[in-house]
C-alpha positions as CSV (number, residue, x, y, z in Angstrom):
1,X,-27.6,-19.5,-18.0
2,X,-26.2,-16.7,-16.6
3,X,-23.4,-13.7,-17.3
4,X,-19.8,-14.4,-16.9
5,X,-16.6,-12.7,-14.6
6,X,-13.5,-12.2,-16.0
7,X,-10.1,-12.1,-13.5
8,X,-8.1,-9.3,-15.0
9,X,-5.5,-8.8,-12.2
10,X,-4.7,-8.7,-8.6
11,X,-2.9,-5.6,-6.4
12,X,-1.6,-5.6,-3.1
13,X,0.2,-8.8,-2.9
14,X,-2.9,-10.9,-3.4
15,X,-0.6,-14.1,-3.3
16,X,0.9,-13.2,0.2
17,X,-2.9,-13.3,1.7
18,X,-3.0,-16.8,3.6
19,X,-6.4,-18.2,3.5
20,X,-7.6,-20.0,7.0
21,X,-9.9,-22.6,5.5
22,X,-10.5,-24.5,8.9
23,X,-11.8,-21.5,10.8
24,X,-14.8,-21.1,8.0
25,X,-18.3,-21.7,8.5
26,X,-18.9,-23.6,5.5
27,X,-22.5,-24.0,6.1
28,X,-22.4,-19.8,4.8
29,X,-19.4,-20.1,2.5
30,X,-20.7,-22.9,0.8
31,X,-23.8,-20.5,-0.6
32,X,-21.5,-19.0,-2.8
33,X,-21.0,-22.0,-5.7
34,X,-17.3,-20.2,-6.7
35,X,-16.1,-20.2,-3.3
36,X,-17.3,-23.6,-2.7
37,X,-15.1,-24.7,-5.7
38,X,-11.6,-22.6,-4.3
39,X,-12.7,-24.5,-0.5
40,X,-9.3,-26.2,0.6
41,X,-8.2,-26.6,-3.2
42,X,-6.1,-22.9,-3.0
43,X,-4.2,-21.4,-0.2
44,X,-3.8,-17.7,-1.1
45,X,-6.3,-15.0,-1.9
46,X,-4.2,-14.7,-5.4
47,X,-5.3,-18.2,-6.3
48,X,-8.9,-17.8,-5.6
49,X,-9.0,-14.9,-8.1
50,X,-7.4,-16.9,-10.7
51,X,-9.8,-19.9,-10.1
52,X,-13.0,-17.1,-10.2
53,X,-12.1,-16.6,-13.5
54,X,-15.1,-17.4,-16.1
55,X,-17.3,-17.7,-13.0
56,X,-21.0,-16.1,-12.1
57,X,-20.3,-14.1,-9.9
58,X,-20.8,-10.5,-10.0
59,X,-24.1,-10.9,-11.3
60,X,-25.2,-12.9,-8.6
61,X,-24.0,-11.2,-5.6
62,X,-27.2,-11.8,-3.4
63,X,-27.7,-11.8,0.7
64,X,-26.4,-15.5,0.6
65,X,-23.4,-14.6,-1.6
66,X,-22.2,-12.1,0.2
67,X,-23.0,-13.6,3.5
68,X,-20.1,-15.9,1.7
69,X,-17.8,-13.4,0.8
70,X,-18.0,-11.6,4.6
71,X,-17.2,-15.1,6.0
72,X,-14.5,-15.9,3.1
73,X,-12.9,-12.1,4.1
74,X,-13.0,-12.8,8.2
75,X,-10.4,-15.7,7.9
76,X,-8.3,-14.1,5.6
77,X,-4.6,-14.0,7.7
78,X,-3.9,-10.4,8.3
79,X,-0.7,-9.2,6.9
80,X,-0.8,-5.8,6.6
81,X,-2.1,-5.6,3.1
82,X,-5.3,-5.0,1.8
83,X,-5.4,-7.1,-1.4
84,X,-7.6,-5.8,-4.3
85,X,-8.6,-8.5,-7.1
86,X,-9.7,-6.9,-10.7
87,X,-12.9,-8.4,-12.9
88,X,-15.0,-7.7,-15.6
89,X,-18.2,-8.5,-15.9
90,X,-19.9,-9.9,-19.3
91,X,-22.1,-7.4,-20.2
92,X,-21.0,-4.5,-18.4
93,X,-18.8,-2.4,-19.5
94,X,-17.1,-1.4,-15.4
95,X,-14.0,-2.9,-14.4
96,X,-14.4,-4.2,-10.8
97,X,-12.3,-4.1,-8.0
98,X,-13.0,-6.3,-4.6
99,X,-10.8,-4.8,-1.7
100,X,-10.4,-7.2,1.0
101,X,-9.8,-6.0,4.6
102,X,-8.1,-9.4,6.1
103,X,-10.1,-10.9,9.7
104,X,-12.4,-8.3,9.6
105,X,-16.0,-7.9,8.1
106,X,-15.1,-5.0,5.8
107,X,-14.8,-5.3,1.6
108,X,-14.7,-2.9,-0.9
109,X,-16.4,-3.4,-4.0
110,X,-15.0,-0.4,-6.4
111,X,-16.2,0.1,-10.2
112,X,-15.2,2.3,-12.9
113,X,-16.4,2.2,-16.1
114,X,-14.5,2.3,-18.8
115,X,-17.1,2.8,-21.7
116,X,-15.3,5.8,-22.4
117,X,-11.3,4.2,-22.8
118,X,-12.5,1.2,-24.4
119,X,-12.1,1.1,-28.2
120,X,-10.6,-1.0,-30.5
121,X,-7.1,-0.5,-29.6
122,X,-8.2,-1.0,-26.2
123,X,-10.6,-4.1,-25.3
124,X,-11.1,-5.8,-22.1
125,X,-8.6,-7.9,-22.4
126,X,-6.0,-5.3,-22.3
127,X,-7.2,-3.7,-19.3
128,X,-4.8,-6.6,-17.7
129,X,-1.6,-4.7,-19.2
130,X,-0.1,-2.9,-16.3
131,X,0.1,0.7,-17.7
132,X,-3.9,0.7,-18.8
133,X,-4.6,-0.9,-15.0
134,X,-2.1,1.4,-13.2
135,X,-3.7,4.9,-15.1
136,X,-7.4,3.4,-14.1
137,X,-6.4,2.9,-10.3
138,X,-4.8,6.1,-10.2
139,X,-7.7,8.0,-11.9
140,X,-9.7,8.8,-9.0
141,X,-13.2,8.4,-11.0
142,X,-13.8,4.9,-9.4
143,X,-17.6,4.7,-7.5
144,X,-16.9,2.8,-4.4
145,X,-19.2,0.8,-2.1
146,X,-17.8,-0.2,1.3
147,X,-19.6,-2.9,2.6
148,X,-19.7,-4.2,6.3
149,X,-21.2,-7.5,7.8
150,X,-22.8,-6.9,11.1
């Protein structure tokens, strides 16, 4: 049981974020099942997002999974980016948006909520397109949550 994530896009040149698998504490990483799956099987931050796809995720983003992601985001290879990866979350009618600060402790975790756009001309689905995505980023009506590991 559970509620689903859906990967809608990436930003920020997801795919140019090196992941340093060796460096990881696996003995925290591993408490996140999704991340356990991505462990040494991807090698960018923009294959990660596509393999979190139709994952439970969002809805279970306790001390232990995000003890995961903090660890995940610390041996991320800086390169002077700060990739953002785009969900949405069965149920829920926000788009989400994970912003990754790469070595450090810090992540974003943005949501808007698109109750208001969504109709039947525009469903989750097309939230992917790049002109409904690039209007939402732009917006400025996103509620955002920085989160720091200690």
């Amino acid at each position: 049981m559970g509620t689903y994530s859906w990967f809608v896009s990436t930003r920020n040149n997801a795919a140019g974020c090196a992941i340093n698998w060796d460096a990881m504490n696996t003995d925290v990483l591993f408490k996140c099942y999704p991340l356990k799956r991505c462990y040494k099987t991807t090698s960018n931050l923009q294959e990660v997002a596509e393999k979190l796809d139709e994952t439970k995720f969002i809805g279970y983003m306790t001390d232990e999974f995000m003890a995961a992601l903090y660890e995940f985001c610390r041996n991320l290879v800086p390169y002077d980016c700060f990739p953002r990866l785009y969900y949405t979350y069965e149920g829920d009618d926000n788009l989400w948006c994970f912003e990754f600060i790469p070595g450090t402790n810090a992540i974003t975790i943005f949501t808007y909520n698109c109750a208001g756009i969504l109709s039947d001309s525009v469903n989750k689905q097309d939230l992917a397109t790049d002109i409904v995505l690039a209007k939402l980023i732009t917006s400025g009506d996103w509620n955002m949550h920085r989160t720091v590991y200690s």
